[in-house]
C-alpha positions as CSV (number, residue, x, y, z in Angstrom):
1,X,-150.6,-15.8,73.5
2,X,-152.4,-14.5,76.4
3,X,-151.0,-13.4,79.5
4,X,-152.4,-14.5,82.7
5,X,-154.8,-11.6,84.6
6,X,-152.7,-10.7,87.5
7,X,-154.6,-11.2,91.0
8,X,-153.9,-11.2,95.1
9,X,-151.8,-14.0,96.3
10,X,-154.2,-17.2,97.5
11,X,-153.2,-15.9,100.7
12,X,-155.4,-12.9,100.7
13,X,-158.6,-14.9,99.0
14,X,-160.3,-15.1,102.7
15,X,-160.0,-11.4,103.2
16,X,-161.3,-11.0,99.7
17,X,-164.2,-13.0,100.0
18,X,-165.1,-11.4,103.1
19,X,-165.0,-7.7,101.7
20,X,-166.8,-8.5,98.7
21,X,-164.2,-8.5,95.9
22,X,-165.6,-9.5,92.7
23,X,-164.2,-13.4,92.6
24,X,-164.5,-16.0,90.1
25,X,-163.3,-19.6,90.5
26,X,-164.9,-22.5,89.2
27,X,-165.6,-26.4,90.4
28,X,-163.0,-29.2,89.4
29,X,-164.3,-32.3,88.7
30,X,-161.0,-33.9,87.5
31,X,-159.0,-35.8,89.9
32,X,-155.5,-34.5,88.1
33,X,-153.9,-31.8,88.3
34,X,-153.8,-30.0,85.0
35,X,-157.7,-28.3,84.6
36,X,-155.9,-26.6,87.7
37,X,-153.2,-25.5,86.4
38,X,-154.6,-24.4,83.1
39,X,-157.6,-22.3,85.0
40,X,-155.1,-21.0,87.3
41,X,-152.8,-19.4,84.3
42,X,-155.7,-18.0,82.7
43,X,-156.3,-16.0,86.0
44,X,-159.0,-17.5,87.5
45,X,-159.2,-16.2,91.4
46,X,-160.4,-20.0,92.6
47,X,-160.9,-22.9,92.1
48,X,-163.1,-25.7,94.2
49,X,-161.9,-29.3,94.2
50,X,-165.7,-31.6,94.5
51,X,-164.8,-34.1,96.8
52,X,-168.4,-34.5,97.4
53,X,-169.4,-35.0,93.8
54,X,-166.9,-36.0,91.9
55,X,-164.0,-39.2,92.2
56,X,-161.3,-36.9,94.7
57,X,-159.6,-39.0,97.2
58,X,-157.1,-38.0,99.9
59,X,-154.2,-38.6,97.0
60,X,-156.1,-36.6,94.4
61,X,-157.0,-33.6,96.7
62,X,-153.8,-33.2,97.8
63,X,-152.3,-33.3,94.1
64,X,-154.6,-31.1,92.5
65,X,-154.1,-28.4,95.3
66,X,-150.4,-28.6,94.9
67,X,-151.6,-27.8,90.9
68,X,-153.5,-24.5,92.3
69,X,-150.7,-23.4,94.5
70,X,-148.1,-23.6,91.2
71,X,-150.6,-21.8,89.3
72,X,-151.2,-18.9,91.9
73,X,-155.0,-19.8,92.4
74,X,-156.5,-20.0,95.8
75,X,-157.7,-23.6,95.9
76,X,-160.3,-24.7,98.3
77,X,-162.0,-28.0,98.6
78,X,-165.9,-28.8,99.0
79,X,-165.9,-31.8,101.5
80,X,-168.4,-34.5,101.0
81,X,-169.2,-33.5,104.9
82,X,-168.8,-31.9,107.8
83,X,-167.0,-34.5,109.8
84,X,-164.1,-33.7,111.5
85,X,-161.3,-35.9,109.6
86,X,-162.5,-34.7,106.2
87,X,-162.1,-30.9,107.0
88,X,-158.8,-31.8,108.8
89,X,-157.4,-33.7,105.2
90,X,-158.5,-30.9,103.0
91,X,-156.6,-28.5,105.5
92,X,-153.4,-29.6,106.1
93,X,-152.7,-30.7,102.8
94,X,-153.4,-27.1,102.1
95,X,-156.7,-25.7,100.8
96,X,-157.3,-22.4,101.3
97,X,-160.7,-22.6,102.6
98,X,-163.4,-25.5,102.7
99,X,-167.2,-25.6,101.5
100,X,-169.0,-28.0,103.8
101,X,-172.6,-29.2,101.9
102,X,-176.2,-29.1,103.8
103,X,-175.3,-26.7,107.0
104,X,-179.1,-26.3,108.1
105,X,-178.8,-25.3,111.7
106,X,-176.7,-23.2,114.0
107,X,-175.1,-26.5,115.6
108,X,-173.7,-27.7,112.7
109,X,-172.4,-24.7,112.0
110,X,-170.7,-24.4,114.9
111,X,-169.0,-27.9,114.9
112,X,-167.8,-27.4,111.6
113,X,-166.4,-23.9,112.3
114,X,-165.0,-25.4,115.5
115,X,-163.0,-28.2,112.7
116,X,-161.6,-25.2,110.6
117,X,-160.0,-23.4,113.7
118,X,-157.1,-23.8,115.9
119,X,-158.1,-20.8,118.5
120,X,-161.2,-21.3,120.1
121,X,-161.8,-24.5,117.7
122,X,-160.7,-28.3,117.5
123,X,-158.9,-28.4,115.0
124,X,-156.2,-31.3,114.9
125,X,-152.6,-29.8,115.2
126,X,-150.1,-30.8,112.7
127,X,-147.4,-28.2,111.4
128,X,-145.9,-31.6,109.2
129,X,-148.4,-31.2,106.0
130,X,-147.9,-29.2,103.4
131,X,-150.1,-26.3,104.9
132,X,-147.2,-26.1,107.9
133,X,-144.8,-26.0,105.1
134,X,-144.1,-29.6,106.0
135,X,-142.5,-28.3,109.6
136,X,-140.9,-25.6,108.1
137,X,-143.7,-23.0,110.3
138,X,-143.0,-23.0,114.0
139,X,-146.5,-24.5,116.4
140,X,-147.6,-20.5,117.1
141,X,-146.8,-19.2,113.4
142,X,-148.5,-22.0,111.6
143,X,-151.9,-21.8,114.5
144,X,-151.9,-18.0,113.1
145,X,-151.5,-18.5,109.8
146,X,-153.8,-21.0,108.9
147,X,-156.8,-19.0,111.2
148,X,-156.0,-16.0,109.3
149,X,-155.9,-17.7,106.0
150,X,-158.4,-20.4,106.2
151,X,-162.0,-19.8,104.3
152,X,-164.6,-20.9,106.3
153,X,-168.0,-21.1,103.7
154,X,-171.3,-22.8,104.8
155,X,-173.5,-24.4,101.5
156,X,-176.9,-23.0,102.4
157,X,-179.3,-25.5,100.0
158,X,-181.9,-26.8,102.2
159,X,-185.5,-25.3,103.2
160,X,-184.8,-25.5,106.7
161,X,-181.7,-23.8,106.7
162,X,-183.5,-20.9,105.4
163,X,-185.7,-20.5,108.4
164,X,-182.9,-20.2,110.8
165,X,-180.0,-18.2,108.3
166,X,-179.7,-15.1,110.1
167,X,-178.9,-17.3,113.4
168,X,-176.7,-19.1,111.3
169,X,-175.1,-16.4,109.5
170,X,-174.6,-15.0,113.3
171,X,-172.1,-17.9,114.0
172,X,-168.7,-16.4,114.9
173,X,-166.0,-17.6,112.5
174,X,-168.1,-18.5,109.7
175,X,-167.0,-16.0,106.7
176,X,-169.4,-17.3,103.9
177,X,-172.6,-18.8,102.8
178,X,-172.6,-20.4,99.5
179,X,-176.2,-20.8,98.2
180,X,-176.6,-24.1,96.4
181,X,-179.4,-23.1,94.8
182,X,-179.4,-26.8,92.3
183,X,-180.5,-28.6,95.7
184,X,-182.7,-26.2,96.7
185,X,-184.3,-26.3,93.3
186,X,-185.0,-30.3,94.3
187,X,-185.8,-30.1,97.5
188,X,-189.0,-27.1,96.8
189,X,-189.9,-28.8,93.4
190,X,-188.9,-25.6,91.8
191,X,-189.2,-26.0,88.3
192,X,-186.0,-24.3,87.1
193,X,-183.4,-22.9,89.0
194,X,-184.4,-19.1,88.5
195,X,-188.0,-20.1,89.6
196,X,-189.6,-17.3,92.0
197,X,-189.7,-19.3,94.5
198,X,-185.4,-20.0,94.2
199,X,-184.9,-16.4,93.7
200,X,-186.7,-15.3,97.2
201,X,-184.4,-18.0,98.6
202,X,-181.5,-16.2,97.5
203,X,-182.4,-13.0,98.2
204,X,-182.8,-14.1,101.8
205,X,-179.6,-16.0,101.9
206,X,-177.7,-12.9,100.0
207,X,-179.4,-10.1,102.8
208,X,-178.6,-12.4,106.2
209,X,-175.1,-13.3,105.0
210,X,-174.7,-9.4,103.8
211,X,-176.0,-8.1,107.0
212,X,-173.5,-9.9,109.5
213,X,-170.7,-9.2,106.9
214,X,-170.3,-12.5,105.4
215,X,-169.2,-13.3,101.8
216,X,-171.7,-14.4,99.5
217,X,-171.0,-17.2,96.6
218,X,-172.8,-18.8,93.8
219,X,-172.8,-20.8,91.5
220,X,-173.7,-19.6,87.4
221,X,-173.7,-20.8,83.8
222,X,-172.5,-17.5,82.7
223,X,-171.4,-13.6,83.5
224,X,-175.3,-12.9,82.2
225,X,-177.0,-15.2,84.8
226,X,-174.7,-13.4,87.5
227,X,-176.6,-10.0,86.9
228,X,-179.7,-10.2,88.7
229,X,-177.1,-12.1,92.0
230,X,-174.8,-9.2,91.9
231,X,-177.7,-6.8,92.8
232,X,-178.4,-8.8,95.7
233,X,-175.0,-8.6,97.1
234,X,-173.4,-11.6,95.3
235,X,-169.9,-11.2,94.9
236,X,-168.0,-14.8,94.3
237,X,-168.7,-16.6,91.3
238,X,-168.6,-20.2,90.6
239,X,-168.6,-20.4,86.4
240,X,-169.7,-24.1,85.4
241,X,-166.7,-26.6,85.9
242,X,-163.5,-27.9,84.2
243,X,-165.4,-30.6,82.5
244,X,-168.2,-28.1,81.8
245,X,-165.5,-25.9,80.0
246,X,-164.0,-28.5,78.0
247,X,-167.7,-30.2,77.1
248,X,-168.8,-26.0,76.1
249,X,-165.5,-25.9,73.7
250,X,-165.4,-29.5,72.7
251,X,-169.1,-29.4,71.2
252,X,-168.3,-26.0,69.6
253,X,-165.3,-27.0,67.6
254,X,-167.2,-30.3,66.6
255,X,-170.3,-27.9,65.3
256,X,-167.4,-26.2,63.4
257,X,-166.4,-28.8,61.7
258,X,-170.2,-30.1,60.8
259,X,-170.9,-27.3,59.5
260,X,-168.0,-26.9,57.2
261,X,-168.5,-30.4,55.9
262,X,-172.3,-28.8,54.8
């Protein structure tokens, strides 16, 4: 039996993201609870719950981050957009951060910053959800905690965001860029996701989020794709997905088996 890898409290993964700990969380497509929980045991720093691409509603969201907090991983949620009442839901039912998808200008970074915060933000107040400890933190204690705590991380995956990301990265309260480098693949006709043309992308997304001190995430296959990332300033890894894994060990053990019955 393995015993978990002992890490930070979820508390700290905002501070960690922005100092550029070494991270690794991974995408839940899953709308239970238990991927969580397993991935959190094993010791994996985070996990994101894909509301925008996989079947999450309110209900599900909220259970699965209950899963992460039980587990000890820091879970945050990728909204399907950057409207106001779906930050606010992931929120207060207690993610640790938010990924909003297709930030491509310095106004919609701003309004969706503005949703994550209480101070100097418009963020609804409620201290009644789970991330108020369901009334158990006080109006001004809950305000701090959740500005301190909350990760606020742009997805940086369209060719006109690129031609604006240092203004962008520039946006107070902002403390990440995540490059989704799968739509920006699409959207330049790139033929794989390491093309030349991708890895230029990165490198500029990596340099203006490293230069105003912002974390820098991505998503991988592996620990070897992450190499050439890392030496751009990459620092958060997001390794394939709870299906992913179970697909990865599922079609192993059946090759196993074939090739015993040979």
């Amino acid at each position: 039996m393995n015993a978990p890898i002992a890490r930070p409290s979820p508390a700290q993964f905002r501070r960690r993201l922005i100092a550029g700990e070494a991270l690794v969380g991974t995408f839940i497509k899953t709308p239970t609870s238990h991927s969580t929980e397993i991935l959190g045991d094993l010791g994996f720093d985070f996990v994101v719950i894909d509301q925008e691409h996989a079947p999450f509603d309110r209900v599900a969201t909220d259970q699965v981050l209950l899963g992460a907090r039980a587990a000890g991983t820091a879970g945050l949620v990728r909204v399907p957009s950057a409207a106001p009442e779906a930050i606010l839901g992931a929120l207060d039912d207690g993610a640790i951060g938010v990924l909003v998808p297709h930030v491509d200008s310095v106004a919609r970074a701003r309004d969706f910053v503005a949703a994550c915060r209480y101070r100097g933000g418009k963020r609804g107040f409620s201290n009644s959800p789970r991330a108020g400890r369901y009334g158990g933190l006080a109006m001004w204690p809950h305000v701090d905690a959740q500005d301190a705590q909350v990760a606020v991380v742009a997805m940086i995956e369209d060719p006109q965001a690129l031609e604006v990301i240092d203004a962008i990265a520039a946006v107070e309260g902002l403390d990440a860029f995540f490059i989704g480098r799968g739509d920006l693949t699409v959207a330049l006709g790139a033929a794989q996701a390491d093309a030349p043309e991708i890895r230029a992308a990165v490198e500029r997304i990596a340099r203006a989020g490293r230069a105003a001190g912002k974390g820098v995430c991505a998503m991988v296959g592996s620990a070897a794709e992450a190499g050439w990332m890392r030496a751009l300033g990459v620092t958060a890894f997001i390794v394939s997905t709870d299906q992913g894994f179970m697909r990865q060990a599922a079609a192993k053990a059946l090759a196993e088996f074939h090739q015993q019955k040979g």
